[in-house]
Kinemage of the C-alpha trace (Angstrom):
@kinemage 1
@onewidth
@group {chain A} dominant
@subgroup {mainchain}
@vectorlist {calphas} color= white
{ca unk a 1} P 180.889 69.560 69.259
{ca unk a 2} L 178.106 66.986 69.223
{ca unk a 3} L 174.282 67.403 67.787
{ca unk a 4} L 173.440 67.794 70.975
{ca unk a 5} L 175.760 70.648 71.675
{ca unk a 6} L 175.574 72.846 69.233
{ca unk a 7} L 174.061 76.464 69.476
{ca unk a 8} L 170.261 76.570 68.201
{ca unk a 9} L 168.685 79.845 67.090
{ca unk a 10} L 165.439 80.181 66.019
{ca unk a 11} L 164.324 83.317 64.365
{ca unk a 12} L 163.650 84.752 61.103
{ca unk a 13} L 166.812 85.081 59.133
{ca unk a 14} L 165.950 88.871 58.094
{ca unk a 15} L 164.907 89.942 61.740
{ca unk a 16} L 167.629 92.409 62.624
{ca unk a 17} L 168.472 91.491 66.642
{ca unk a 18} L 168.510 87.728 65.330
{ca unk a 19} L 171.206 89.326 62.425
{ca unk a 20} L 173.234 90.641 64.982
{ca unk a 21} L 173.363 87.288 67.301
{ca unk a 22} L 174.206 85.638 64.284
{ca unk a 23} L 177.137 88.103 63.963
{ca unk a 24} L 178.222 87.284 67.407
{ca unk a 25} L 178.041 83.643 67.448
{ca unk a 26} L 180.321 83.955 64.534
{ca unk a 27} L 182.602 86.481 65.873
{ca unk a 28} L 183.160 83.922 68.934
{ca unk a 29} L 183.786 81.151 66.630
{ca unk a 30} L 181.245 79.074 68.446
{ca unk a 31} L 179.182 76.682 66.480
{ca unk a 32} L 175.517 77.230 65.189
{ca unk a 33} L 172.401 76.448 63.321
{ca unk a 34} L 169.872 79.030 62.617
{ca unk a 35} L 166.058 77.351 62.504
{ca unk a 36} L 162.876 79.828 61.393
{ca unk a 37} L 160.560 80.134 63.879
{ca unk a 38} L 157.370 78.124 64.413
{ca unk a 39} L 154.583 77.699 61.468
{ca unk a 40} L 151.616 79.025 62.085
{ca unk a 41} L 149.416 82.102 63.978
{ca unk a 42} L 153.100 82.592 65.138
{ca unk a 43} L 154.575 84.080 61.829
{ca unk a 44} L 152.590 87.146 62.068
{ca unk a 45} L 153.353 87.918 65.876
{ca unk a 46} L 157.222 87.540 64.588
{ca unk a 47} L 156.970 89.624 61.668
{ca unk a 48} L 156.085 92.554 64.583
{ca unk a 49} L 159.011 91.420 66.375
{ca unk a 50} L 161.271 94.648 67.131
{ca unk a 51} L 164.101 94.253 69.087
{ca unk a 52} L 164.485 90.417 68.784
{ca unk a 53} L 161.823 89.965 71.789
{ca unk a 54} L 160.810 86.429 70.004
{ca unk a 55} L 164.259 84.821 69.540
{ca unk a 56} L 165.016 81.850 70.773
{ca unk a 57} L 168.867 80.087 71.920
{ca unk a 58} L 168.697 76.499 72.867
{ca unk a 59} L 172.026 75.598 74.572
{ca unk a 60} L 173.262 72.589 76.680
{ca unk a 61} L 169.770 71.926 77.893
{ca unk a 62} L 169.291 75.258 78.592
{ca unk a 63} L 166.983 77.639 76.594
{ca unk a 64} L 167.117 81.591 77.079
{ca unk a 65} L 164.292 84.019 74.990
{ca unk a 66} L 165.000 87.466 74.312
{ca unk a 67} L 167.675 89.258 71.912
{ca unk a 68} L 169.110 91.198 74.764
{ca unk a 69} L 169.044 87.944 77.382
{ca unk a 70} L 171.057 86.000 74.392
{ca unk a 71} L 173.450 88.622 73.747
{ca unk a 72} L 173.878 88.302 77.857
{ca unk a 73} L 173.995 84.400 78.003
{ca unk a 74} L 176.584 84.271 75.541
{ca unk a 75} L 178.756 86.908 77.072
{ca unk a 76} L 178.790 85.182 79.775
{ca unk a 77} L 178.881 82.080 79.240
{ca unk a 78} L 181.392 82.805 75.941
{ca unk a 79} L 183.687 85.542 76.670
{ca unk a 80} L 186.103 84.997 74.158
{ca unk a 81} L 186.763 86.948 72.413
{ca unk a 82} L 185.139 90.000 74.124
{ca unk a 83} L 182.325 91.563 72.602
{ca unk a 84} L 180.835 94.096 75.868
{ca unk a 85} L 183.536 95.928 77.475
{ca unk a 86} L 185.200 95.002 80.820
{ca unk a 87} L 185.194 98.500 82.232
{ca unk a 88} L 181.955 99.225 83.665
{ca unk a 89} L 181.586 103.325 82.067
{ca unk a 90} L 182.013 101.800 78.627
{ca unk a 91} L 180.222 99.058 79.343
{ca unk a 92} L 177.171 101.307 80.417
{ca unk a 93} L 177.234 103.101 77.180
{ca unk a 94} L 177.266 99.646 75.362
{ca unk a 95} L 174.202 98.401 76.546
{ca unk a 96} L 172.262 101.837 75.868
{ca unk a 97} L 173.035 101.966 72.268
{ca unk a 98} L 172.019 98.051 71.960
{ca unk a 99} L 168.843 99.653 73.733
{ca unk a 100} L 168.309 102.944 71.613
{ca unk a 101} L 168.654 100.751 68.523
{ca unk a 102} L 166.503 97.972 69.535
{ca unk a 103} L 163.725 100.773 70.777
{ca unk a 104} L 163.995 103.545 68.970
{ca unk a 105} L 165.663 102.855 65.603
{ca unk a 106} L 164.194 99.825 64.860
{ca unk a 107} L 160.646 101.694 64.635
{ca unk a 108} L 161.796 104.512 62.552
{ca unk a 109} L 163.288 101.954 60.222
{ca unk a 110} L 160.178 99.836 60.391
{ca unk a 111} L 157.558 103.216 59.947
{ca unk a 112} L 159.873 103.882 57.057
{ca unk a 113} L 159.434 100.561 55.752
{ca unk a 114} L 156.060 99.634 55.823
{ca unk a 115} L 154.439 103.081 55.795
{ca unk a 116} L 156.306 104.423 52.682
{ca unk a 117} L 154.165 102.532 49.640
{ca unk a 118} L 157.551 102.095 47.439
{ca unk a 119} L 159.403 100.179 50.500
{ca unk a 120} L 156.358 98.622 51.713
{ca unk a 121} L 155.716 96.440 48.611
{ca unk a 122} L 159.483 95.198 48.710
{ca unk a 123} L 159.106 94.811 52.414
{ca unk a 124} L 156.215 92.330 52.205
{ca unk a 125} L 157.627 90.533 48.986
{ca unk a 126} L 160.468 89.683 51.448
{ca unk a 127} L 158.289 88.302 54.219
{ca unk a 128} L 155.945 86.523 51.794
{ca unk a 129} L 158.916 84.867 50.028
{ca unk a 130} L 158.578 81.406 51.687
{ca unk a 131} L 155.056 81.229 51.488
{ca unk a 132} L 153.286 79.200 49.042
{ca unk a 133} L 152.483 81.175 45.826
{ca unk a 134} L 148.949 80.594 46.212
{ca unk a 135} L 148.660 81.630 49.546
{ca unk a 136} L 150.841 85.080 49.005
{ca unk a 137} L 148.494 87.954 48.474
{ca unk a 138} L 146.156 86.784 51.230
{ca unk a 139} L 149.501 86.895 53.426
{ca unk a 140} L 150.781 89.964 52.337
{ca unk a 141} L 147.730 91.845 53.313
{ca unk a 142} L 148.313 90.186 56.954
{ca unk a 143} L 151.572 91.328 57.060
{ca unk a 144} L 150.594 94.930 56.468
{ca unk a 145} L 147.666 95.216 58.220
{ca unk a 146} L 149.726 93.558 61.322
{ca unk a 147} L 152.510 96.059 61.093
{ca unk a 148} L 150.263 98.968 60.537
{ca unk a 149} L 148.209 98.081 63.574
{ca unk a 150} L 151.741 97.674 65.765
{ca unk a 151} L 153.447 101.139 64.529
{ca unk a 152} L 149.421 102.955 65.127
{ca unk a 153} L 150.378 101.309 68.551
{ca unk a 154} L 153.504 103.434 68.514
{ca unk a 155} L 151.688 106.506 67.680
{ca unk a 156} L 153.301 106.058 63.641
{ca unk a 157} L 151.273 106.671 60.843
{ca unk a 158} L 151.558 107.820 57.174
{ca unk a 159} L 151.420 111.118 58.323
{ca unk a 160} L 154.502 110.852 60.444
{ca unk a 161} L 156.668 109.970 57.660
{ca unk a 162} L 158.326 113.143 56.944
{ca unk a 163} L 158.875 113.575 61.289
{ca unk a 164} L 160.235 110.083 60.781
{ca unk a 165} L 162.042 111.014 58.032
{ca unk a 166} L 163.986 113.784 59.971
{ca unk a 167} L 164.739 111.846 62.873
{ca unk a 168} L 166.348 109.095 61.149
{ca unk a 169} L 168.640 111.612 59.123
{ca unk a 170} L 169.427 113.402 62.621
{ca unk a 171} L 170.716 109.346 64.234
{ca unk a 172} L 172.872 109.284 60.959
{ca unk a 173} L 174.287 112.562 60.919
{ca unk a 174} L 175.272 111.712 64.626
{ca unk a 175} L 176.403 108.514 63.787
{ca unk a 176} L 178.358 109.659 60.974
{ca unk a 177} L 180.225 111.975 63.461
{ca unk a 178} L 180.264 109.859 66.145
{ca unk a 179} L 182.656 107.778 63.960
{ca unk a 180} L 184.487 110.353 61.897
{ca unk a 181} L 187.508 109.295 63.805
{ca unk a 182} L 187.040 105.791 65.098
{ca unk a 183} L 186.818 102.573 63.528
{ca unk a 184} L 183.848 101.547 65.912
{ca unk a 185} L 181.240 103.334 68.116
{ca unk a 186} L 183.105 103.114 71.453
{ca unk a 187} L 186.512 103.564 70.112
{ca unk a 188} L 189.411 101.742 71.026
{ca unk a 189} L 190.424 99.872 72.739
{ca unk a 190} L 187.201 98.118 72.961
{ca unk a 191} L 186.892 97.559 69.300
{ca unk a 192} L 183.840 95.985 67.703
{ca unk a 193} L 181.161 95.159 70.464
{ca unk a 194} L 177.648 94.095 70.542
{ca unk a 195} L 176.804 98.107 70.313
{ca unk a 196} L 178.281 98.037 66.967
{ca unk a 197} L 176.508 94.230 65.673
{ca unk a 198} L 173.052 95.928 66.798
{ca unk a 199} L 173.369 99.579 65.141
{ca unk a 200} L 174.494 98.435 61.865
{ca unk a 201} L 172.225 95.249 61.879
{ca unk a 202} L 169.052 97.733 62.270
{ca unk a 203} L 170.672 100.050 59.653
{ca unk a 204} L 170.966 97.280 57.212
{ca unk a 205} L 167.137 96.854 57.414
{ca unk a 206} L 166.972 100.016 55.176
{ca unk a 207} L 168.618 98.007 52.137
{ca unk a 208} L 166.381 98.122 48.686
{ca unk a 209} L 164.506 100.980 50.102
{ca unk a 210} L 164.849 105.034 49.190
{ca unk a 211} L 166.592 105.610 52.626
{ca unk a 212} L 169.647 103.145 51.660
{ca unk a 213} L 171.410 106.200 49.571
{ca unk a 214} L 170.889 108.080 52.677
{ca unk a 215} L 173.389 105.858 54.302
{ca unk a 216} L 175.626 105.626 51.231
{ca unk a 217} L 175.789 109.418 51.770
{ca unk a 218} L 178.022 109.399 54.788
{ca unk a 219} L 181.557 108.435 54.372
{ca unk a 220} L 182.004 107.656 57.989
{ca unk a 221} L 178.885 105.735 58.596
{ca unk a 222} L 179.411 103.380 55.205
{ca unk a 223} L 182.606 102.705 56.210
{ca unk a 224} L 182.300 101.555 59.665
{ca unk a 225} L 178.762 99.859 58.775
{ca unk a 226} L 180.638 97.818 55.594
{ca unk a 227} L 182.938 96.130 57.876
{ca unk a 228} L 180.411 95.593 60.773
{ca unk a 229} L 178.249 93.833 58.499
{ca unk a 230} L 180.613 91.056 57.442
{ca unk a 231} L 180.268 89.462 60.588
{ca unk a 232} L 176.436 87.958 59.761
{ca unk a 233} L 177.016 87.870 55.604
């Protein structure tokens, strides 16, 4: 495959939709390079990007925008090995979990990130981390006034923590039983699919924060997300 050829996507490395296209494009064997997004008034927008809305894949000319269009494209375009099921029930189900994670879980994982004041400091550490030292305090209050602002939008605040809170341990309870005897959320014989890449890749968002033990808690839910995982690390 030539320079010219290969797979672009731009997105911020931690960004979990861009996690789980990385996890595909590896899973299909098809050759990559990851580039941040553009410098500048840009970088703030991003950090509020839930659901991968930002990304971008350059390919053969052509350049598609939008986790769930990507996911789509390279389906398509890639089908080998299959990663969305051929039959059209399972298939169905499929897209609504990429959809329930992208839309629902990715806020309660954000409000739990940048609302709690213990994972809010480690959250904007990590986004500051490439900035110059100088200019890092001045962009960590931009990063939390810009997420506070988009979860307000979404009707989060402090005080919804502890609703928050309960909802996310209801998703992992159900997840946890969902795959109590499976080795991936539609079962066989569909094995891993892009359902599975965008759960787990939201999930993994709560790492370094109080919630991560939650996870650890549920033998079921560890298990399935270890393995899922390994196919962005």
């Amino acid at each position: 495959m030539t320079d010219a050829d290969t797979i672009i996507l731009s997105g911020r490395a931690d960004n979990p939709s861009v996690r789980a296209l990385v996890g595909m494009l590896r899973s299909k064997g098809l050759e990559h390079r990851l580039a941040p997004p553009a410098a500048g008034p840009i970088t703030l927008r991003v950090l509020g990007d839930v659901g991968g809305k930002d990304a971008r894949l350059s390919a053969g000319g052509r350049v598609v925008a939008g986790a769930r269009a990507i996911r789509d494209f390279l389906e398509d375009h890639h089908p080998q090995p299959p990663l969305r099921p051929r039959d059209i029930s399972a298939a169905a189900w499929c897209h609504v979990l990429e959809d329930w994670a992208e839309e629902a879980l990715a806020w309660r994982v954000l409000a739990l990130r940048w609302l709690v004041p213990a994972s809010r400091e480690a959250a904007a550490s990590a986004f500051v981390s490439r900035v110059p030292g100088l200019l890092r305090p001045l962009a960590s209050r931009g990063a939390v006034a810009t997420m506070t602002l988009r979860l307000r939008g979404r009707g989060l605040a402090a005080a919804n923590v502890p609703e928050v809170e309960h909802a996310l341990a209801r998703d992992l309870d159900e997840l946890d039983r969902l795959l109590h005897d499976r080795d991936w959320l539609l079962g066989e014989p569909h094995g891993r699919t892009t359902a599975d890449l965008v759960v787990a890749s939201h999930l993994a968002a709560l790492d370094g924060t109080a919630y991560e033990e939650s996870v650890r808690a549920r033998r079921s839910l560890v298990r399935w997300l270890r393995e899922t995982r390994r196919a962005w690390e």
